[in-house]
C-alpha atoms as a printed R data frame, in Angstrom:
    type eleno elety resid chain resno       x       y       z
1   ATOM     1    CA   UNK     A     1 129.094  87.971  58.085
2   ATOM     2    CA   UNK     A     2 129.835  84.632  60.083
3   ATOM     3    CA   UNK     A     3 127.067  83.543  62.679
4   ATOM     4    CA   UNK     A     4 128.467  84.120  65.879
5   ATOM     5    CA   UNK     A     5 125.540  83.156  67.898
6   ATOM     6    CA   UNK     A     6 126.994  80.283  69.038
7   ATOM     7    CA   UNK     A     7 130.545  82.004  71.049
8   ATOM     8    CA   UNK     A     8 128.491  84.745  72.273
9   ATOM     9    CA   UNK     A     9 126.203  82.117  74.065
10  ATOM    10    CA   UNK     A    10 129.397  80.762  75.940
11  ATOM    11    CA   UNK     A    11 129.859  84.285  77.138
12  ATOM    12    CA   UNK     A    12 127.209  83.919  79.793
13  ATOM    13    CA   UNK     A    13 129.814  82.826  83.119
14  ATOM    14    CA   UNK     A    14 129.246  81.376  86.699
15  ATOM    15    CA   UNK     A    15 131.834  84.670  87.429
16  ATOM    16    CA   UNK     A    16 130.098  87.777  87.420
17  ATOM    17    CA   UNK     A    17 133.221  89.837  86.785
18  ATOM    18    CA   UNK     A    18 133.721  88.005  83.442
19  ATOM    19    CA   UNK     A    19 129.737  87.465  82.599
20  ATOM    20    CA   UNK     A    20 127.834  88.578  79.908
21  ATOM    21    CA   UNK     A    21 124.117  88.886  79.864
22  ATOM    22    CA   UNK     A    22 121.860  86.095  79.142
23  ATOM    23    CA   UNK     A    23 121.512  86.012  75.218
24  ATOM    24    CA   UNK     A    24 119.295  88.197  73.488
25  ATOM    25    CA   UNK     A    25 116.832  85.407  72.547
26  ATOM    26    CA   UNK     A    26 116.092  84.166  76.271
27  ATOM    27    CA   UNK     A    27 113.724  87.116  76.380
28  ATOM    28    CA   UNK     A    28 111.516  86.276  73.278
29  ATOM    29    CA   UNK     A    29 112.302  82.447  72.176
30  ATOM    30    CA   UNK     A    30 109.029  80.079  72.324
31  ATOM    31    CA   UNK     A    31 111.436  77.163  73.582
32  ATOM    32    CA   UNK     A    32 113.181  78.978  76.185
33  ATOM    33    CA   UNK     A    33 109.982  80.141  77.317
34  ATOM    34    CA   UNK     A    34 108.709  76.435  77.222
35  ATOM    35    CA   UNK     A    35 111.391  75.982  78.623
36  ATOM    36    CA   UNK     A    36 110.956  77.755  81.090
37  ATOM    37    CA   UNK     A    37 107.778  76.858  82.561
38  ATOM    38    CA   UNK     A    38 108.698  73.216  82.877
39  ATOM    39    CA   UNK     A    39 112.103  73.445  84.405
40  ATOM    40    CA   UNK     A    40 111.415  77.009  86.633
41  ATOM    41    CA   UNK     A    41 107.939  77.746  87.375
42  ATOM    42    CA   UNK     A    42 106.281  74.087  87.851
43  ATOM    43    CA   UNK     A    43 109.996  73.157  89.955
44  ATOM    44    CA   UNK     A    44 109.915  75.765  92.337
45  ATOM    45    CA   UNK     A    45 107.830  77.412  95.114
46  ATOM    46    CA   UNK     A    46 104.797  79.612  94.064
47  ATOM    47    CA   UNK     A    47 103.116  82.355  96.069
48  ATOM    48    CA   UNK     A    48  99.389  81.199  96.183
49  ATOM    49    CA   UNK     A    49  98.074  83.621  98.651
50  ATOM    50    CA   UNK     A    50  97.903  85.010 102.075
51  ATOM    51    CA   UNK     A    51  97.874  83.256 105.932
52  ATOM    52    CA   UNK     A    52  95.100  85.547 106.610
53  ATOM    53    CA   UNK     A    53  92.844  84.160 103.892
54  ATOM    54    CA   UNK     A    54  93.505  80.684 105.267
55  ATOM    55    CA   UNK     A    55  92.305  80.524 109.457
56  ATOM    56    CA   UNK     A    56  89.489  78.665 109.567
57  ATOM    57    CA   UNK     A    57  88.323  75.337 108.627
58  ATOM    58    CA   UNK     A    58  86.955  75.509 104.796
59  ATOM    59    CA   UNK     A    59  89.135  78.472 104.226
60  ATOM    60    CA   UNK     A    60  90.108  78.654 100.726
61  ATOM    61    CA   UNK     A    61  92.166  80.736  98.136
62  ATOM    62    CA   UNK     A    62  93.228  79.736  94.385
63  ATOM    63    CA   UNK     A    63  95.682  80.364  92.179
64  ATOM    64    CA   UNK     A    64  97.392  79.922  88.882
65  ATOM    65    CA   UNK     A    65 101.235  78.880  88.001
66  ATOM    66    CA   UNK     A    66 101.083  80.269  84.046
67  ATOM    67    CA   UNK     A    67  98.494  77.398  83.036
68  ATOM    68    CA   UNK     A    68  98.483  75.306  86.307
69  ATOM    69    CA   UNK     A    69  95.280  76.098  88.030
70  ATOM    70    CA   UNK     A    70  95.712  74.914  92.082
71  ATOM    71    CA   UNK     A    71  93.462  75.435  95.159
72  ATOM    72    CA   UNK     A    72  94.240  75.757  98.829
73  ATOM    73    CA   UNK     A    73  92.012  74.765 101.535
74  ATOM    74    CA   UNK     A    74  92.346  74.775 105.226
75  ATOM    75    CA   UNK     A    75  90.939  71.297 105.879
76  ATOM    76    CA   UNK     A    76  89.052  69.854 108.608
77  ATOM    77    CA   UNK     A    77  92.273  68.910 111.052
78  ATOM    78    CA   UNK     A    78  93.067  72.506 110.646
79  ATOM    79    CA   UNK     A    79  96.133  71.097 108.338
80  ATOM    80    CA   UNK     A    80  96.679  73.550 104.602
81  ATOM    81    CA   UNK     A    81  95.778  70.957 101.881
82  ATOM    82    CA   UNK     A    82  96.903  71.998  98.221
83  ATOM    83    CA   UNK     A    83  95.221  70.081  95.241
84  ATOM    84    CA   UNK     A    84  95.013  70.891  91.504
85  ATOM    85    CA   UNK     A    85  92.246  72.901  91.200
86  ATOM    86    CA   UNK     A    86  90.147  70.935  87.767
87  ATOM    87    CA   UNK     A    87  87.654  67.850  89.071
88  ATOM    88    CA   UNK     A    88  89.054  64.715  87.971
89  ATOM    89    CA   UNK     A    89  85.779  63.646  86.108
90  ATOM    90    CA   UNK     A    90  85.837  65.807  83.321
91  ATOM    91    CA   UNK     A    91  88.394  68.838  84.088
92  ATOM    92    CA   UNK     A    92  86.253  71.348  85.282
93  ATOM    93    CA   UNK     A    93  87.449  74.177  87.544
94  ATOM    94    CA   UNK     A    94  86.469  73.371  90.915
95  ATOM    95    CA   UNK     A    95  86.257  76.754  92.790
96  ATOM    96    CA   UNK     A    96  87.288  80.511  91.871
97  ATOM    97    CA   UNK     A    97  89.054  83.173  93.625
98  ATOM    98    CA   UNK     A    98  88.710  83.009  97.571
99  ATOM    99    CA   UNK     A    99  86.133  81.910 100.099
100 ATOM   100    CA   UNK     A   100  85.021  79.993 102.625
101 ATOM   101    CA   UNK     A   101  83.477  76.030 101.775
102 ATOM   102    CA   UNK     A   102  82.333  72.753 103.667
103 ATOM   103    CA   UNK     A   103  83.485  70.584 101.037
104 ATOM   104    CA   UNK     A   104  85.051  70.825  97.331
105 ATOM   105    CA   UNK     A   105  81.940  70.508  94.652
106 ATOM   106    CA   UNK     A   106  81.955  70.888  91.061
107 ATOM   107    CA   UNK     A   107  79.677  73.093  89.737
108 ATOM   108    CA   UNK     A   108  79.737  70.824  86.438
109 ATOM   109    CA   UNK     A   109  78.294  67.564  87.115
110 ATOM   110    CA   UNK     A   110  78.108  67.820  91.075
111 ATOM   111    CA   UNK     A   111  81.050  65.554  92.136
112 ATOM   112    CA   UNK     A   112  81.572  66.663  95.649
113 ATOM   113    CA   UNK     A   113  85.318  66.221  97.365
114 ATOM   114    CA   UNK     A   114  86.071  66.295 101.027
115 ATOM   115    CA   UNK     A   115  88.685  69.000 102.238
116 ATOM   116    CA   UNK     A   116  91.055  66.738 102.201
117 ATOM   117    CA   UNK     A   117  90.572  66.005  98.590
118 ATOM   118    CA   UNK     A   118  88.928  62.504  98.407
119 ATOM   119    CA   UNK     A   119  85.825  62.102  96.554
120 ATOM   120    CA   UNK     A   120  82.726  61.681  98.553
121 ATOM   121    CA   UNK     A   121  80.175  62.045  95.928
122 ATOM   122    CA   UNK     A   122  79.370  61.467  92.260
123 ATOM   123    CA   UNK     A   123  75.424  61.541  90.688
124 ATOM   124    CA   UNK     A   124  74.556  58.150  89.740
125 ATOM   125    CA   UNK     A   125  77.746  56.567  90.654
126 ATOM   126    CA   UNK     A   126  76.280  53.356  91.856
127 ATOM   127    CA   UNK     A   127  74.754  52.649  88.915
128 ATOM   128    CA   UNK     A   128  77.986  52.718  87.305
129 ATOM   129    CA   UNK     A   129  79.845  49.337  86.869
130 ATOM   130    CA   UNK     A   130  83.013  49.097  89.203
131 ATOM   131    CA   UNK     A   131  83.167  52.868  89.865
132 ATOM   132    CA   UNK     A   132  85.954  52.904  92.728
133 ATOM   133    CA   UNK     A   133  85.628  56.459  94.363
134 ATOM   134    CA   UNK     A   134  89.325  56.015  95.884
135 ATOM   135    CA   UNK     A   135  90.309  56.256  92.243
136 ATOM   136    CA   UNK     A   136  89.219  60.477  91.756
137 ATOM   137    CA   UNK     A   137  90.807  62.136  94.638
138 ATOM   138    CA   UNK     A   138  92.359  65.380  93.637
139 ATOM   139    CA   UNK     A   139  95.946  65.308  93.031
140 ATOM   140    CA   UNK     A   140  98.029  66.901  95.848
141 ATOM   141    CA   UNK     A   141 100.425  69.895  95.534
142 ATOM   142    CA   UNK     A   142 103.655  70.868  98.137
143 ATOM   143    CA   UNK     A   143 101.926  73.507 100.355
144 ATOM   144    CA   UNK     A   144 103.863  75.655 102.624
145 ATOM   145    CA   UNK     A   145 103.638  78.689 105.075
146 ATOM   146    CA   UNK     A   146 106.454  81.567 105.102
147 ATOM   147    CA   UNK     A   147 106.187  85.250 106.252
148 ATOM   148    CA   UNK     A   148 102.472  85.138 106.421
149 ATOM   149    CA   UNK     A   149 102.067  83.851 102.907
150 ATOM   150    CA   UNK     A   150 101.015  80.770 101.665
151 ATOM   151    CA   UNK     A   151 103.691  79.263  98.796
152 ATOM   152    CA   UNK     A   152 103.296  75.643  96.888
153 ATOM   153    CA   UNK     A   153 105.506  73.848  94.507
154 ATOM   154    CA   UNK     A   154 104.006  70.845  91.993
155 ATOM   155    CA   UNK     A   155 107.636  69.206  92.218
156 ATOM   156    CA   UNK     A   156 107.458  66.741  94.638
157 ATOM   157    CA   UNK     A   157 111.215  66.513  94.557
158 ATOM   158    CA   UNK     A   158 112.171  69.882  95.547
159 ATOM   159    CA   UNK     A   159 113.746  71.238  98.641
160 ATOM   160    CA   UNK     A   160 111.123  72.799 100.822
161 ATOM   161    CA   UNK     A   161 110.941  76.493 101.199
162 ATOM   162    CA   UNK     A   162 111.759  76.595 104.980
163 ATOM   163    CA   UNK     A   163 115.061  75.235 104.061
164 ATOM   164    CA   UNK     A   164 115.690  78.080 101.009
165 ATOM   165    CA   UNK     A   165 114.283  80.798 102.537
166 ATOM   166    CA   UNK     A   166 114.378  80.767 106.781
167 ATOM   167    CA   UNK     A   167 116.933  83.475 106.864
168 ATOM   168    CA   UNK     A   168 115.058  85.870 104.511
169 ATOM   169    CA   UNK     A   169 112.072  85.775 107.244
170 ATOM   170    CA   UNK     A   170 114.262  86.267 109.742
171 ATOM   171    CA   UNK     A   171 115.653  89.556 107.643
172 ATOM   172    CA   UNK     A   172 112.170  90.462 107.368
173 ATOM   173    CA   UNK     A   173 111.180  90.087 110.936
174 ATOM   174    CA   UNK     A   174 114.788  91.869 112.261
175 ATOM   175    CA   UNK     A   175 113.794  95.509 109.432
176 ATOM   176    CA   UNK     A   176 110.131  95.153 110.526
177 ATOM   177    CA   UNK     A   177 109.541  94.261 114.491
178 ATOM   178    CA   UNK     A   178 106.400  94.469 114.055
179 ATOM   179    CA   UNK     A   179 105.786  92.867 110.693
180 ATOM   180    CA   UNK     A   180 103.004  90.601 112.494
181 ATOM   181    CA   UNK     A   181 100.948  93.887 112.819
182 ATOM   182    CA   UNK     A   182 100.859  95.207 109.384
183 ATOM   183    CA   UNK     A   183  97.319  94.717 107.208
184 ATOM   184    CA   UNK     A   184  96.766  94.895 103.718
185 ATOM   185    CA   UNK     A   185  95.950  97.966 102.017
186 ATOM   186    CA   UNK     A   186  95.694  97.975  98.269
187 ATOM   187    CA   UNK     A   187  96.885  96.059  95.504
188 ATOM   188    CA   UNK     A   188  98.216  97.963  92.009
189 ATOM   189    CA   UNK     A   189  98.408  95.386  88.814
190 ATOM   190    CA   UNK     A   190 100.050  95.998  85.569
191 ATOM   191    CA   UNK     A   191 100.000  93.932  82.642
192 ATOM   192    CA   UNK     A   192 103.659  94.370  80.937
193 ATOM   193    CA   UNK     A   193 104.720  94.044  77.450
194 ATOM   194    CA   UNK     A   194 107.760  92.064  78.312
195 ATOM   195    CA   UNK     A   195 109.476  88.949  79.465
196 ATOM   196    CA   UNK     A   196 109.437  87.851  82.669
197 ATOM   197    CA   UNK     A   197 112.684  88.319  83.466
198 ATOM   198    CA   UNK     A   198 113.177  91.813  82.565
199 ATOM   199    CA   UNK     A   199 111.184  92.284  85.943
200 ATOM   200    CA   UNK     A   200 114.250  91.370  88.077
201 ATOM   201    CA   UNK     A   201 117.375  92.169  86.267
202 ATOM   202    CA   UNK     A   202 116.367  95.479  87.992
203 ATOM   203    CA   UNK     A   203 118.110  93.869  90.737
204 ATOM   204    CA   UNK     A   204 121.012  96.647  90.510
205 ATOM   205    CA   UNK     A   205 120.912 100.472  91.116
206 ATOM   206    CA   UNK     A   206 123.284 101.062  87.604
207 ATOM   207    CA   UNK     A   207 119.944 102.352  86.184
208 ATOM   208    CA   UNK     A   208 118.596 104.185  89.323
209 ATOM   209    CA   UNK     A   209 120.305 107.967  88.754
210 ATOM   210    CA   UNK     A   210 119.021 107.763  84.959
211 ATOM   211    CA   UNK     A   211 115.724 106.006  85.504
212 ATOM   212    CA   UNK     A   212 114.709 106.968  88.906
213 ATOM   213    CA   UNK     A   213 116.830 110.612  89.107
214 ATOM   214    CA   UNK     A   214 114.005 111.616  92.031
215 ATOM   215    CA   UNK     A   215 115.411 108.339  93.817
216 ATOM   216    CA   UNK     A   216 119.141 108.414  93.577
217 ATOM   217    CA   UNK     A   217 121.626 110.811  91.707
218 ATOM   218    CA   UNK     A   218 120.518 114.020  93.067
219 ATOM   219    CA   UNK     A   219 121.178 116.616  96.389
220 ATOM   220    CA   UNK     A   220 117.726 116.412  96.901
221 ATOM   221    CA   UNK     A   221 117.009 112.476  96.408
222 ATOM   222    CA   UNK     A   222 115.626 110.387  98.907
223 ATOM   223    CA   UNK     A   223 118.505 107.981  98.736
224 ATOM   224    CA   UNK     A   224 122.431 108.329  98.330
225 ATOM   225    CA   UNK     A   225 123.927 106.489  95.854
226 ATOM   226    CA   UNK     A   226 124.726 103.319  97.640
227 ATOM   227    CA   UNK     A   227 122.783  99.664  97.154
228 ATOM   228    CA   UNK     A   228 124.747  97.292  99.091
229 ATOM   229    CA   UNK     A   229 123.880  93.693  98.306
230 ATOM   230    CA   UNK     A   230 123.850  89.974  99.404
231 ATOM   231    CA   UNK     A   231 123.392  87.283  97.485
232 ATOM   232    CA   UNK     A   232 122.406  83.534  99.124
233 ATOM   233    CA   UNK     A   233 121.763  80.472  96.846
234 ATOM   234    CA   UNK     A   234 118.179  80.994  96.360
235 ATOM   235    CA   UNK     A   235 117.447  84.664  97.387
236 ATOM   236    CA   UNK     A   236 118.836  87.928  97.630
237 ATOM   237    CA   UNK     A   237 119.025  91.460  99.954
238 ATOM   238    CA   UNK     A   238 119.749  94.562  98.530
239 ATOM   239    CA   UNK     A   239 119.545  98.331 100.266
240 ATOM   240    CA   UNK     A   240 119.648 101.670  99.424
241 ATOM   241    CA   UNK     A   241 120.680 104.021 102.236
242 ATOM   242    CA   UNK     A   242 118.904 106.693 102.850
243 ATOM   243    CA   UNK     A   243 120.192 110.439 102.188
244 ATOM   244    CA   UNK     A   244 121.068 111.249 105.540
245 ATOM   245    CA   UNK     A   245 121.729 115.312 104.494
246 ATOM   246    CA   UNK     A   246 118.104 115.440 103.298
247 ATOM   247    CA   UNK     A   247 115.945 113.351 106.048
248 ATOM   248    CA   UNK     A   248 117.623 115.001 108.734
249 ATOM   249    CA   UNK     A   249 118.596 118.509 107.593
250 ATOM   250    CA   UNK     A   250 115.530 119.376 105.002
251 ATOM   251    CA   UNK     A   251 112.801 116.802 105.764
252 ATOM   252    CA   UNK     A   252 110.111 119.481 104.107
253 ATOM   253    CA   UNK     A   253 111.922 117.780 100.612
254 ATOM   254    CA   UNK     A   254 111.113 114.583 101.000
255 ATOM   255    CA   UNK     A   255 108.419 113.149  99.279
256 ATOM   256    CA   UNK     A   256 106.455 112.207 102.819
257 ATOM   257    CA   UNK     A   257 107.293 112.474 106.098
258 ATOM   258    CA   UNK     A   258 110.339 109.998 107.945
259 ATOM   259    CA   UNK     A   259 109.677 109.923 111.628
260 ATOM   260    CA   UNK     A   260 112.680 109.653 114.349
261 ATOM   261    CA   UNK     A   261 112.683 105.403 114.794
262 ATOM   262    CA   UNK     A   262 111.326 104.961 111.004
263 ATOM   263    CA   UNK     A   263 113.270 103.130 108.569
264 ATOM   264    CA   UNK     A   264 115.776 105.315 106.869
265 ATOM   265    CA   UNK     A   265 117.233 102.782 104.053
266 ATOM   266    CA   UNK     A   266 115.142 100.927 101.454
267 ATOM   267    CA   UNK     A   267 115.291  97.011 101.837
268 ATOM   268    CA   UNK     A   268 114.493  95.227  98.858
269 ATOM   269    CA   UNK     A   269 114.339  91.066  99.068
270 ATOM   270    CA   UNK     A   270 114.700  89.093  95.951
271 ATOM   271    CA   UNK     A   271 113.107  84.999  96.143
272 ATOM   272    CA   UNK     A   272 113.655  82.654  93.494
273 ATOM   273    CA   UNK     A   273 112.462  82.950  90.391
274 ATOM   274    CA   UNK     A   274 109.333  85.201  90.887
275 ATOM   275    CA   UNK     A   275 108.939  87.599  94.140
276 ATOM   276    CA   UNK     A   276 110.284  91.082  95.327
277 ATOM   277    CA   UNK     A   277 109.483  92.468  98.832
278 ATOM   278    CA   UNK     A   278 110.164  96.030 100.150
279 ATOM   279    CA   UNK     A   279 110.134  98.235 102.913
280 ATOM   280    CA   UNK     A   280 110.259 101.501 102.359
281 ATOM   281    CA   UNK     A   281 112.101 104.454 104.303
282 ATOM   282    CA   UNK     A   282 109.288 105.697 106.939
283 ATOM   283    CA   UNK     A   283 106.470 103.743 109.479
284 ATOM   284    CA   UNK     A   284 106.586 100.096 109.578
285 ATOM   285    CA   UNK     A   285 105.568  99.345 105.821
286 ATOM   286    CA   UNK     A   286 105.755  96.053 103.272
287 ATOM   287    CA   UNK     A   287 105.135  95.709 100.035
288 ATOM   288    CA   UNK     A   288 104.822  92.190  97.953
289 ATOM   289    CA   UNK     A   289 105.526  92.017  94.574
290 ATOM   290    CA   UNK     A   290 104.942  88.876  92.290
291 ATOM   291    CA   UNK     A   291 105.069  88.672  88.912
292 ATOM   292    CA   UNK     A   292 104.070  85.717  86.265
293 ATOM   293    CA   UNK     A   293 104.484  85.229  82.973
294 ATOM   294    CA   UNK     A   294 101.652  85.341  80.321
295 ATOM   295    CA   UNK     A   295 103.797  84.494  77.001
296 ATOM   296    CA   UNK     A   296 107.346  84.824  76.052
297 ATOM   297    CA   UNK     A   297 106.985  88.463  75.406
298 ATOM   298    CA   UNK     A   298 104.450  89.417  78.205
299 ATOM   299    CA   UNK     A   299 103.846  89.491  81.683
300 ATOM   300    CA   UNK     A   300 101.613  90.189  84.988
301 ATOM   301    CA   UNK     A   301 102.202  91.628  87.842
302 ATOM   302    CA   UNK     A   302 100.908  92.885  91.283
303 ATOM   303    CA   UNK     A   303 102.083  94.732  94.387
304 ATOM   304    CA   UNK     A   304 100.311  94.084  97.642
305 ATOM   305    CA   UNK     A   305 101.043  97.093  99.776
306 ATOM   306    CA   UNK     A   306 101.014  96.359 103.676
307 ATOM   307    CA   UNK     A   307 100.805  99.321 106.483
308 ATOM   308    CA   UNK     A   308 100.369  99.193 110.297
309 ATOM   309    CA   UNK     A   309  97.319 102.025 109.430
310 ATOM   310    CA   UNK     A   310  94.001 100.356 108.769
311 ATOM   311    CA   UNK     A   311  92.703 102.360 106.982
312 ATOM   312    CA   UNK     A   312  96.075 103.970 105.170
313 ATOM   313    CA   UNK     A   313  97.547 106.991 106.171
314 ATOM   314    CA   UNK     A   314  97.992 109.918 104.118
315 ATOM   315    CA   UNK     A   315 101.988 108.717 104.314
316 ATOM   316    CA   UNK     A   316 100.965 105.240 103.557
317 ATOM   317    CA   UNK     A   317  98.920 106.620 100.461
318 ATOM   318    CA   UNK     A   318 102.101 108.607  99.441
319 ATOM   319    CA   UNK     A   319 104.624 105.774  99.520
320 ATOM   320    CA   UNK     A   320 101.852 103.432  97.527
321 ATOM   321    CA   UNK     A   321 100.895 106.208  94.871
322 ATOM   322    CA   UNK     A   322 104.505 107.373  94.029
323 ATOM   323    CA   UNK     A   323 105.147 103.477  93.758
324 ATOM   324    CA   UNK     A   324 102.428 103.273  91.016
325 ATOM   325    CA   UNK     A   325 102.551 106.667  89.710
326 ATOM   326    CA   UNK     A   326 106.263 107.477  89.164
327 ATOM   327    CA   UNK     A   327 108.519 104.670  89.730
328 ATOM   328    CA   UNK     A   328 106.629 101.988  88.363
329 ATOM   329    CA   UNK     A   329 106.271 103.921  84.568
330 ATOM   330    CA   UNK     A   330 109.877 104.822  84.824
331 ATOM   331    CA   UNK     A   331 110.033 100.851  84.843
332 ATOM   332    CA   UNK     A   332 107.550  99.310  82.542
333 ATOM   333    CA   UNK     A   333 109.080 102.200  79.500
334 ATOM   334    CA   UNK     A   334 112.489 100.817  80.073
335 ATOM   335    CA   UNK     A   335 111.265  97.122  80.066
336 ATOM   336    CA   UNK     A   336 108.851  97.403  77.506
337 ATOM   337    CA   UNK     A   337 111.967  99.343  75.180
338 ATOM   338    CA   UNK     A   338 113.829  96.456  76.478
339 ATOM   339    CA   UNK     A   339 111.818  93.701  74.709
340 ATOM   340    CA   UNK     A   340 111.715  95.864  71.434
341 ATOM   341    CA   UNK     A   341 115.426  95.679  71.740
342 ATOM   342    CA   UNK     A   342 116.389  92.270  71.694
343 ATOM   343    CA   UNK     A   343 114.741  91.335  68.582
344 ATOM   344    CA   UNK     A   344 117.677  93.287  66.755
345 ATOM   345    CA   UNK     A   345 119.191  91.367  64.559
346 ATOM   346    CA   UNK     A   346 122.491  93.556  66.210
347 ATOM   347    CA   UNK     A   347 122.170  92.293  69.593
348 ATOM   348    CA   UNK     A   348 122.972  89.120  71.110
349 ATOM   349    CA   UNK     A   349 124.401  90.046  74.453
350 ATOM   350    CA   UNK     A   350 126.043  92.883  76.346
351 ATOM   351    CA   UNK     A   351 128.659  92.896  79.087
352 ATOM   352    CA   UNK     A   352 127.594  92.589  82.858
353 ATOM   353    CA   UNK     A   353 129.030  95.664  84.614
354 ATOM   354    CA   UNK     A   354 130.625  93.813  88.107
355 ATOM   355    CA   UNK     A   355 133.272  95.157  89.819
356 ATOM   356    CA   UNK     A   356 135.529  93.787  92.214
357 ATOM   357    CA   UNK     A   357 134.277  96.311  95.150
358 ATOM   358    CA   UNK     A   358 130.656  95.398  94.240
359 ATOM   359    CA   UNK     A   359 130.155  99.094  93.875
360 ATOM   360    CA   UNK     A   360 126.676 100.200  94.918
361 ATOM   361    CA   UNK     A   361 126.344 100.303  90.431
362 ATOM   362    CA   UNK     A   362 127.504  96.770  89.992
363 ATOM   363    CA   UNK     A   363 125.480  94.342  88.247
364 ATOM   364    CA   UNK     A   364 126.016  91.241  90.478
365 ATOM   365    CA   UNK     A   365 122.574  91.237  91.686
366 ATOM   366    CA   UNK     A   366 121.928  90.971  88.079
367 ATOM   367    CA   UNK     A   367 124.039  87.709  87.547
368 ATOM   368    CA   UNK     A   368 122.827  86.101  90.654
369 ATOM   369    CA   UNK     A   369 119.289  86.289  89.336
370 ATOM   370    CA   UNK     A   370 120.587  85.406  85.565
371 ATOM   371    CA   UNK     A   371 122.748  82.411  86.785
372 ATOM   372    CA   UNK     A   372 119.639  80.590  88.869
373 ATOM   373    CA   UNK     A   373 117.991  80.841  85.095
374 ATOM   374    CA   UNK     A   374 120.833  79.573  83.953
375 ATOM   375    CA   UNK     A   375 121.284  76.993  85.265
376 ATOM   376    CA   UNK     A   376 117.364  75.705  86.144
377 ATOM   377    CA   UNK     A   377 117.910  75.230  81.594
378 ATOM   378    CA   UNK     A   378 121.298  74.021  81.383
379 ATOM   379    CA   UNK     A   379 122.330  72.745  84.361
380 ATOM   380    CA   UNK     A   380 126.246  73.498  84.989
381 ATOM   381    CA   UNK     A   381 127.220  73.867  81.575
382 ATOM   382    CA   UNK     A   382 128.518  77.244  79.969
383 ATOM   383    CA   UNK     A   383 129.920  75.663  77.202
């Protein structure tokens, strides 16, 4: 049988109504995945952390981008400073996780850096010939603020975040009036056996009555099936109304307690490549999910839930558990069967399901996520 690897590639379209999916091996390839950290993750903005971590002077959080370890400080000018995080001497990690430092010192050999990232100290250094201390600052990183979070990017080339992703705070801000208010709660991790990517081409409710039946597809669901959806260039709304029938006329069926003045619908926020945010139906609630590559065939991800309770309510508790508990499993067996799939030597690629209408079970969410991969490896060319 001929090798038609090569025409089903060129099925993959900038028009959702005539796409296929991304081929099979985009979700297991070495290259593509190499790929994919030098063209996507090291070109675009990263979330590094939280605002709240970051107030006073010394103030520090870290992070990783797959194999990129960076540091944020909040410097002596009260200005965020982002820097790789290694010591330019001999590549030793500077600091770990979060806290709260006077200056930058590695635990190595001692070579101290301002906040700022210049060197201010080295053991011995005047006893070395023409050592030029101007020559080891740290290398600086892109460091921005949005929502209350704390993004950087290491391409010094790229469009800054304000300029992607203004309206999607604004979004926020107009579903949560008092998104300012809400603290942080808990934080639920998996470890997936997957690609990346399989994360957000859940951006479509097609699955939701099969998958998630206690969701959507049912009298007794907590939404109706509808999933309305926006797409901008770099980021992307989608909600699920709320089944009116049940919140109003049998509330003891839902799975917590809705409020008159609570959200009814379920707002889910898509940012390029890497981060889902959601508020639930119910109290003023957020919920931050990031996810990062560990391989080709495996990824990591968290969910940082936010609530205007401190501690949680027992409603808050609900929403988090039956995010970890039940619809969270329903996801990670369909991803995980997912990746077993697409090594068959059968598969290559199936057929995007977009309608006209963008029914609430259209897969344009899907495409808009697909095409941004797309094109961050091939630039404009589907041929």
């Amino acid at each position: 049988m001929a090798d038609n690897s090569t025409s089903l590639k060129r099925r993959f379209d900038p028009d959702p109504e005539k796409s296929y999916t991304l081929p099979g091996s985009y979700y297991f390839d070495p290259s593509i995945f190499d790929a994919e950290k030098k063209n996507i993750f090291y070109k675009t903005w990263q979330f590094a952390g939280y605002g709240r971590d970051l107030v006073e002077m010394g103030d520090y959080v870290t992070c990783r981008i797959i194999d990129q370890p960076i540091l944020i400080v909040r410097d002596k000018k009260r200005q965020l400073r982002a820097f790789y995080n290694v010591c330019s001497h001999r590549g030793h990690i500077l600091l770990e996780g979060k806290g709260r430092a006077r200056a930058i010192r590695c635990p190595f050999h001692a070579w101290t850096y301002r906040l700022d990232g210049t060197l201010s100290a080295a053991p011995y250094a005047d006893k070395v010939h023409g050592f030029d201390f101007e020559q080891f600052c740290l290398p600086e990183v892109r460091v921005e603020e949005f929502a209350n979070m704390v993004f950087v990017n290491l391409d010094d080339n790229a469009e800054s975040l304000k300029s992607q992703a203004q309206e999607l705070e604004r979004e926020f801000r107009h579903a949560l009036p008092e998104f300012d208010k809400l603290v942080f709660a808990r934080r639920d991790e998996y470890h997936l056996k997957c690609n990346w990517k399989f994360i957000f081409d859940g951006l479509e409710c097609y699955h939701c009555p099969y998958i998630h039946p206690q969701a959507m597809g049912k009298k007794d669901s907590l939404f109706s099936t509808a999933f309305d959806s926006h797409e901008s260039t770099f980021h992307s709304t989608h909600i699920a109304r709320g089944n009116r029938e049940l919140i109003e006329k049998n509330p003891e069926k839902l799975p917590y307690t809705i409020k008159p003045g609570d959200l009814v619908d379920d707002h889910i926020w898509y940012l390029w490549p890497n981060m889902i945010f959601i508020a639930n139906p119910g109290q003023a609630n957020f919920h931050v999910t990031h996810a990062m590559p560990t391989g080709a065939e495996t990824s990591y991800r968290f969910v940082d839930h936010f609530f205007l309770n401190n501690p949680p309510s027992d409603v808050n508790i609900a929403q988090m558990d039956g995010h970890r508990d039940v619809l969270a499993p329903q996801d990670r067996e369909a991803m995980e069967r997912q990746q077993l799939g697409v090594h068959a030597l059968g598969y290559r690629q199936g057929r995007l399901m977009v309608d006209k209408e963008r029914s609430w079970w259209s897969e344009h969410g899907v495409h808009h996520f697909n095409n941004l991969v797309w094109q961050a490896l091939n630039g404009n060319r589907y041929d």
